[in-house]
C-alpha positions as CSV (number, residue, x, y, z in Angstrom):
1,X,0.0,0.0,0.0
2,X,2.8,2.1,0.2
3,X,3.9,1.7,-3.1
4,X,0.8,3.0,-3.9
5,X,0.9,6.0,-1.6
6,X,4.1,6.9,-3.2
7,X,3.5,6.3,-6.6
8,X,0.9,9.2,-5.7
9,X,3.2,11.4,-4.2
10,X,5.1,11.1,-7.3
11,X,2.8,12.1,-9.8
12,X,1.5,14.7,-7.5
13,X,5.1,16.7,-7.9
14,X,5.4,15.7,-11.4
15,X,2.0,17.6,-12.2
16,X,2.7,20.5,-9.9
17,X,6.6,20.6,-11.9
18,X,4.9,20.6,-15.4
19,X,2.2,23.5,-13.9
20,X,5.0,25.9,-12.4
21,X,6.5,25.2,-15.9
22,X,3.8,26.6,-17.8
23,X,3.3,29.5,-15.9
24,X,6.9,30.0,-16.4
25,X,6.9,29.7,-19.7
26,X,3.2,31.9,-20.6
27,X,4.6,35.0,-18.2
28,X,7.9,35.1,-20.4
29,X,5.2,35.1,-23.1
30,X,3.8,38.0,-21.5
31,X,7.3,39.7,-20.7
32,X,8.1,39.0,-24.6
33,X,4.7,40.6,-25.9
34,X,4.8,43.8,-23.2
35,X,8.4,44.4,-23.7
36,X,8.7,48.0,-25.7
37,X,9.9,47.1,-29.1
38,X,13.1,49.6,-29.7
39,X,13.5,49.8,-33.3
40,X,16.4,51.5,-34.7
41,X,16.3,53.9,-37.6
42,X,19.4,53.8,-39.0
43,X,18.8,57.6,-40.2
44,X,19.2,59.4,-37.1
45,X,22.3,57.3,-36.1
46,X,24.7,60.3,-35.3
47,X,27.8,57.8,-35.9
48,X,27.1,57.2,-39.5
49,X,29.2,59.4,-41.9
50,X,26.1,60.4,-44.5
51,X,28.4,62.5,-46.5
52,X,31.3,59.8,-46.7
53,X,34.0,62.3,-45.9
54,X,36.0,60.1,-44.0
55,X,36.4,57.8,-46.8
56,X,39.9,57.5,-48.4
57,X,39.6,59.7,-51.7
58,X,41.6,57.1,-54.6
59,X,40.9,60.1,-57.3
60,X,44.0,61.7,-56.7
């Protein structure tokens, strides 16, 4: 009978593991969906050289 009892026990923590995994896993769902997209426009990227003036002029 306490094979039984066990066996029980078992399954009990196996089912509460596979629950706290799903709740896991849907609330980074949640933190993936709420999290603010920052897009980045290339255009107003003050590092980028528009004008190419620091390129190496081989018209000389």
């Amino acid at each position: 009978m306490t094979t039984t009892f066990q066996k029980r026990q078992k399954e009990m923590k196996r089912i509460e593991k596979r629950k706290m995994k799903e709740e896991k896993r849907a609330q980074r769902k949640l933190d993936k969906t709420n999290a603010p997209e920052i897009e980045h426009d290339p255009a107003s990227d003050p590092t980028i050289d528009w004008n190419h003036s620091n390129e190496i002029s081989s018209h000389e």
